[in-house]
PyMOL Python script that loads the backbone (N, CA, C, O; Angstrom):
from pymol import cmd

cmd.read_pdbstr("""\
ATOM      1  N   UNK A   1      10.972  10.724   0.925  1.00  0.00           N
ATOM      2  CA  UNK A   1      10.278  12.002   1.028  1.00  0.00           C
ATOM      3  C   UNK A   1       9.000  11.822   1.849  1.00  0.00           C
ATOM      4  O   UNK A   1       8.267  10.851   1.661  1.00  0.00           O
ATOM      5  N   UNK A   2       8.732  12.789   2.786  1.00  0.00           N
ATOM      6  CA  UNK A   2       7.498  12.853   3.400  1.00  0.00           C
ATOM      7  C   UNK A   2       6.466  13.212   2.219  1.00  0.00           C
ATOM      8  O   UNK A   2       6.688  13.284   1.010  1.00  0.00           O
ATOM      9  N   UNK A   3       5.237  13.422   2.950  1.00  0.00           N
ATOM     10  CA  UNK A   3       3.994  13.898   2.606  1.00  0.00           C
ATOM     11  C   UNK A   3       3.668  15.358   2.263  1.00  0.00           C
ATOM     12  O   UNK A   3       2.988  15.972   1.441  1.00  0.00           O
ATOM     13  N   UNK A   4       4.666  15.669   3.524  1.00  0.00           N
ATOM     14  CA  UNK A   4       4.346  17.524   3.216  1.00  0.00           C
ATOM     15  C   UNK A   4       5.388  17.946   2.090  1.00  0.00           C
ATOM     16  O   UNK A   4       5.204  18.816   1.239  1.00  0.00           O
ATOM     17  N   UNK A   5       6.664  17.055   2.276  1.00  0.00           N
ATOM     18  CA  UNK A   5       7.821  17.478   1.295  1.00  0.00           C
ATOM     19  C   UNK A   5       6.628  17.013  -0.349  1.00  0.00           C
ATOM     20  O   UNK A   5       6.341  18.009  -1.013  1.00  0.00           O
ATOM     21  N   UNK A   6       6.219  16.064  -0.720  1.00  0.00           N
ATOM     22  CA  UNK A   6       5.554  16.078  -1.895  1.00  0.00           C
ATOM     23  C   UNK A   6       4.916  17.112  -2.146  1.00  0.00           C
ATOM     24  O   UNK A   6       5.212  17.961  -2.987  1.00  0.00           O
ATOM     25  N   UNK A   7       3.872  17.101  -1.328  1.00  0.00           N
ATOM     26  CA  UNK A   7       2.291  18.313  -1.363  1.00  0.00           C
ATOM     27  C   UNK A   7       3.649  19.790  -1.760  1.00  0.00           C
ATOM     28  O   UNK A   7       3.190  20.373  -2.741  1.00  0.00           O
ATOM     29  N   UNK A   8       4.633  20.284  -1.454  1.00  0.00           N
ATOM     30  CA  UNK A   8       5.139  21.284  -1.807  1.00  0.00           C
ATOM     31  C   UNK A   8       5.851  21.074  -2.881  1.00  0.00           C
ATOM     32  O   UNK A   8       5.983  22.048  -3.622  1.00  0.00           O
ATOM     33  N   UNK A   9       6.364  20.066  -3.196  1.00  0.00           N
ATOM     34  CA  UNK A   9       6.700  20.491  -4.823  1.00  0.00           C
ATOM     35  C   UNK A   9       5.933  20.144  -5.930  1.00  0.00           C
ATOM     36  O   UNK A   9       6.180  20.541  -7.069  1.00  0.00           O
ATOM     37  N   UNK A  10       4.938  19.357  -5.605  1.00  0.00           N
ATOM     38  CA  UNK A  10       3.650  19.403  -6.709  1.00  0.00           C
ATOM     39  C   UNK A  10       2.730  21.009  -6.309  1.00  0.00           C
ATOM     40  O   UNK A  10       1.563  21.180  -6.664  1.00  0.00           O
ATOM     41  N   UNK A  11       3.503  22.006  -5.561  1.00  0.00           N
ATOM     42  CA  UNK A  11       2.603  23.450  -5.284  1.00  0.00           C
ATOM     43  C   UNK A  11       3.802  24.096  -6.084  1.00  0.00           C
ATOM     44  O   UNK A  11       3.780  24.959  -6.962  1.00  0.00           O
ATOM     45  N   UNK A  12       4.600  23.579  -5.651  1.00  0.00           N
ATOM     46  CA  UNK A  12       5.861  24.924  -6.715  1.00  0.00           C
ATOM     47  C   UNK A  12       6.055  24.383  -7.700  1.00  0.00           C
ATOM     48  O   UNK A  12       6.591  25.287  -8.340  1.00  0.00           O
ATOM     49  N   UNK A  13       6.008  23.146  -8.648  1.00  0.00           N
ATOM     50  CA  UNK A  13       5.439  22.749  -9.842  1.00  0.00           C
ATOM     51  C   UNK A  13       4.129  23.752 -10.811  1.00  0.00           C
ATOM     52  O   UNK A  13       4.178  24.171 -11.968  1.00  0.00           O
ATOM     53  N   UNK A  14       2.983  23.883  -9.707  1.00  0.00           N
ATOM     54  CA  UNK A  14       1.996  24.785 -10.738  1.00  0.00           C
ATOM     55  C   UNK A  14       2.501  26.037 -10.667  1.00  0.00           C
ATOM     56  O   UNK A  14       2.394  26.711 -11.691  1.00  0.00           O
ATOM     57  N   UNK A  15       3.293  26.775  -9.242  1.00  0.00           N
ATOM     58  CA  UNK A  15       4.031  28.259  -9.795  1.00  0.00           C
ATOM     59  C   UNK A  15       5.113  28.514 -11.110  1.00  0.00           C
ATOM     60  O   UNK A  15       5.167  29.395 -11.968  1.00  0.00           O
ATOM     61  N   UNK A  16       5.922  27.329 -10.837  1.00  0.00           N
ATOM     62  CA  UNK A  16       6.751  27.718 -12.223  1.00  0.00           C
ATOM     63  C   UNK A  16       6.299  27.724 -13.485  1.00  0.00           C
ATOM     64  O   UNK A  16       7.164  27.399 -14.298  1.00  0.00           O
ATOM     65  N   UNK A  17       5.043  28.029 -14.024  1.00  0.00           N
ATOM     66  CA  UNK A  17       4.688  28.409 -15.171  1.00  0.00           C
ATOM     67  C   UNK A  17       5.141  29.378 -15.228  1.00  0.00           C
ATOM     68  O   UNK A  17       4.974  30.034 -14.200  1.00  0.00           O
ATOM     69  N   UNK A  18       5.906  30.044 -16.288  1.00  0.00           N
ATOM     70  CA  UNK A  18       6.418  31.365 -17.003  1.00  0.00           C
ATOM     71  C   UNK A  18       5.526  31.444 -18.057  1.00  0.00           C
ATOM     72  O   UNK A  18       5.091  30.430 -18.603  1.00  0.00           O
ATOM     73  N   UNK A  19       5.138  32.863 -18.476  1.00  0.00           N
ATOM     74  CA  UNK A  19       4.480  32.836 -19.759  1.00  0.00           C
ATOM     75  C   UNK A  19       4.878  34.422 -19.451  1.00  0.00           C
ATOM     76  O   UNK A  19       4.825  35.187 -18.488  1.00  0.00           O
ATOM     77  N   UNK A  20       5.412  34.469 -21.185  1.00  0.00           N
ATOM     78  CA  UNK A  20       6.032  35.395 -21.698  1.00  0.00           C
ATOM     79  C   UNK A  20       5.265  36.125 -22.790  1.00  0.00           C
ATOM     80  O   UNK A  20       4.916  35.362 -23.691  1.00  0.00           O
ATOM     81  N   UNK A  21       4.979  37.146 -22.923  1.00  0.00           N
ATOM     82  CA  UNK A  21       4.386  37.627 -24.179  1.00  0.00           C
ATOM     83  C   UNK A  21       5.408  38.657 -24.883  1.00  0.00           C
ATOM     84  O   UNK A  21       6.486  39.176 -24.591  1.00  0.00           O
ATOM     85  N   UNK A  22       4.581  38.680 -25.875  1.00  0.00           N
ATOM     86  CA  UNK A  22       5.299  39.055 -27.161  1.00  0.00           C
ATOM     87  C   UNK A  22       4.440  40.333 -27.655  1.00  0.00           C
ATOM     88  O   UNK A  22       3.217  40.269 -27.782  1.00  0.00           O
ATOM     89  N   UNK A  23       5.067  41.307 -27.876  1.00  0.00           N
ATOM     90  CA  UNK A  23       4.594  42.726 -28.721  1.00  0.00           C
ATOM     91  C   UNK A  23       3.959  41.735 -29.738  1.00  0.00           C
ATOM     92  O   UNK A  23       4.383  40.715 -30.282  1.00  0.00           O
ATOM     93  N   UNK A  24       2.083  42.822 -29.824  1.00  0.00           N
ATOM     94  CA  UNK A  24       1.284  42.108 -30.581  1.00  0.00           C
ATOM     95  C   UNK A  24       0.561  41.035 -30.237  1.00  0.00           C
ATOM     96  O   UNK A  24      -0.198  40.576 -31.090  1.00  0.00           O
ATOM     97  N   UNK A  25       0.629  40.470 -29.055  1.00  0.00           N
ATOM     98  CA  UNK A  25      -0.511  39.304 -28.368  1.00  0.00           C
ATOM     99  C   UNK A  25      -1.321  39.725 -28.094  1.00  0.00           C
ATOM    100  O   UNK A  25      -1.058  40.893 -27.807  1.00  0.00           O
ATOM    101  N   UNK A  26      -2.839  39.408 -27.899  1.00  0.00           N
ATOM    102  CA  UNK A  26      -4.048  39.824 -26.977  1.00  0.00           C
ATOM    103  C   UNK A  26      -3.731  39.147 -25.852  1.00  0.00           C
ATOM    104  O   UNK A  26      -3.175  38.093 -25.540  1.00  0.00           O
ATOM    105  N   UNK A  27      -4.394  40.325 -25.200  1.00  0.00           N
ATOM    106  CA  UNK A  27      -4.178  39.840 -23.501  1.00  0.00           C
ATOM    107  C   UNK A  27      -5.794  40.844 -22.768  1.00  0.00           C
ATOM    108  O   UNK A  27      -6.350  41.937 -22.871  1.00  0.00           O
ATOM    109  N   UNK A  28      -5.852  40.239 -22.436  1.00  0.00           N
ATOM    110  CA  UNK A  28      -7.080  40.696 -21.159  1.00  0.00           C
ATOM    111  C   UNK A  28      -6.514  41.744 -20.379  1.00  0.00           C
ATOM    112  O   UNK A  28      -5.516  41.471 -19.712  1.00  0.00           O
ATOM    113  N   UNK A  29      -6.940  42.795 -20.352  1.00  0.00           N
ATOM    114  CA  UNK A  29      -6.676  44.010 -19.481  1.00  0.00           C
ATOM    115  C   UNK A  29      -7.720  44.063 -17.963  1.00  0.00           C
ATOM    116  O   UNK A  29      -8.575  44.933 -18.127  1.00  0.00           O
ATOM    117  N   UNK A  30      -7.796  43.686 -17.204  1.00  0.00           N
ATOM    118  CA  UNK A  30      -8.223  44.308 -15.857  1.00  0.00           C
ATOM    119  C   UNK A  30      -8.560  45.670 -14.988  1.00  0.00           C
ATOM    120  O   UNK A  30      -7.845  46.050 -14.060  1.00  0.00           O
ATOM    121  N   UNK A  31      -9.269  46.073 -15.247  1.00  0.00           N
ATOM    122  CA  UNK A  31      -9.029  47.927 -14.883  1.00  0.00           C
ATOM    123  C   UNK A  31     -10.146  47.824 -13.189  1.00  0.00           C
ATOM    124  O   UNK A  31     -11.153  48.487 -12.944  1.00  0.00           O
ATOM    125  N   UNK A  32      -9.628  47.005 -12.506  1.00  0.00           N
ATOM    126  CA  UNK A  32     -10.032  47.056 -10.756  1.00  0.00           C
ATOM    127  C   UNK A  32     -10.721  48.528 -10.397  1.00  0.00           C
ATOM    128  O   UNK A  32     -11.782  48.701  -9.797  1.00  0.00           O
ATOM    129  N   UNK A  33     -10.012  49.327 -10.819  1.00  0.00           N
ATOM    130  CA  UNK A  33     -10.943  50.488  -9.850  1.00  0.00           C
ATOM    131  C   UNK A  33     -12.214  50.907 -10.585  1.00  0.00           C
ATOM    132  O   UNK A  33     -13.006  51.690 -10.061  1.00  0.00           O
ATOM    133  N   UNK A  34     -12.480  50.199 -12.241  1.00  0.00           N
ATOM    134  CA  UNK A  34     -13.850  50.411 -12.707  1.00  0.00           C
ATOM    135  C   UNK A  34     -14.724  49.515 -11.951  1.00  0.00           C
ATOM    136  O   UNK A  34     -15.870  49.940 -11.804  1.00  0.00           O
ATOM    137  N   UNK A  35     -14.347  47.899 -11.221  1.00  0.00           N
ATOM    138  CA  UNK A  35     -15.278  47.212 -10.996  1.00  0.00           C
ATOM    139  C   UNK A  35     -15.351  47.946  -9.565  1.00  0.00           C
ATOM    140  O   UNK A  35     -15.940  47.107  -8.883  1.00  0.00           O
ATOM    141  N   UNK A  36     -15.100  48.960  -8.799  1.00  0.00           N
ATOM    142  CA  UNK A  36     -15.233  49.247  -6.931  1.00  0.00           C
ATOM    143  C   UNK A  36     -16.024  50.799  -8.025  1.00  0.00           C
ATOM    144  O   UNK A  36     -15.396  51.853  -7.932  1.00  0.00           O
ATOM    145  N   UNK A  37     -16.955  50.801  -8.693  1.00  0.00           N
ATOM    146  CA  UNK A  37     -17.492  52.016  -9.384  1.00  0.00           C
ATOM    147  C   UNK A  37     -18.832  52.390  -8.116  1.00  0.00           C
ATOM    148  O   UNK A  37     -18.811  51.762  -7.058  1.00  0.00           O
ATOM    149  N   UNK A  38     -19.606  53.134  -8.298  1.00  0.00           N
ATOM    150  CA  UNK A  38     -20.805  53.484  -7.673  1.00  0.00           C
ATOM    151  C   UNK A  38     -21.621  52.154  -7.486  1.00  0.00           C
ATOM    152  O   UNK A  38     -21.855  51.563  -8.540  1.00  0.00           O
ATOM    153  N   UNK A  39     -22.153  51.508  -6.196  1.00  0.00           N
ATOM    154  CA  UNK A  39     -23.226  51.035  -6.394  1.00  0.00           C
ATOM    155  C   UNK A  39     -24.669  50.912  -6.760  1.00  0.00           C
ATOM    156  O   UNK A  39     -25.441  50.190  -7.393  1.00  0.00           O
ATOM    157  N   UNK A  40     -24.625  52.105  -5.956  1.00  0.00           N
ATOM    158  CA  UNK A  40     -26.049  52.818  -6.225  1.00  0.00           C
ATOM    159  C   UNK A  40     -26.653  52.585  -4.797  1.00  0.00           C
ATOM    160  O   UNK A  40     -27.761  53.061  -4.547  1.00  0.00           O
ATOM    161  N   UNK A  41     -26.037  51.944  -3.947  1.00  0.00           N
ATOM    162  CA  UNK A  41     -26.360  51.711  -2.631  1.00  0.00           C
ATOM    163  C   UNK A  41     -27.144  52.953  -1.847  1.00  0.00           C
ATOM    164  O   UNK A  41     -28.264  52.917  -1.337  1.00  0.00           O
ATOM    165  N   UNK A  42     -26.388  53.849  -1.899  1.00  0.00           N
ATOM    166  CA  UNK A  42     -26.873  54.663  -1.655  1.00  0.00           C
ATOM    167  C   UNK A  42     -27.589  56.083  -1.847  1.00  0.00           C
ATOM    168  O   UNK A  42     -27.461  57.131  -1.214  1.00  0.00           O
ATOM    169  N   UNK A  43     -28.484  55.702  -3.077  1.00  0.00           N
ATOM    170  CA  UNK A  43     -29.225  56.616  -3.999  1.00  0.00           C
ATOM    171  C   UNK A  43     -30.438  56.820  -3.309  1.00  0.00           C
ATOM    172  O   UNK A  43     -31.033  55.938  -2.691  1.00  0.00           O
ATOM    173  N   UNK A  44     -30.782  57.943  -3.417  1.00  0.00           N
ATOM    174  CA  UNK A  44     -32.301  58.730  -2.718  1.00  0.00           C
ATOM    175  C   UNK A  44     -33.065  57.551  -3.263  1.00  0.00           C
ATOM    176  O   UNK A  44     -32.653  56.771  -4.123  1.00  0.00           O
ATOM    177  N   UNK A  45     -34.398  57.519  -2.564  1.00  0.00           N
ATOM    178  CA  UNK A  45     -35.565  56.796  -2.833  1.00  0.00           C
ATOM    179  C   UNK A  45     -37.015  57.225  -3.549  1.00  0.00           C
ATOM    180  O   UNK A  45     -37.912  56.391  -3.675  1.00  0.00           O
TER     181      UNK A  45
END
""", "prot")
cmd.dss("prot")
cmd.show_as("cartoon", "prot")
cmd.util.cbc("prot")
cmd.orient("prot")
């Protein structure tokens, strides 16, 4: 095996994590368009 052939399956090694949840786990919710909210950038002075 080459060098580049390694470096790619120690990269598709860390993708194949599966993680599955189950009705009833906590999980972290993300809501993106609250963090792009008003800056205030451009508020009167």
């Amino acid at each position: 095996m080459d060098k580049q052939q390694k470096q790619k399956d120690r990269y598709d090694e860390k993708l194949k994590k599966i993680v599955s949840y189950q009705i009833g786990n906590l999980v972290l919710y993300y809501k993106a368009i609250l963090d792009k909210q008003w800056s205030g950038k451009l508020d009167s002075k």
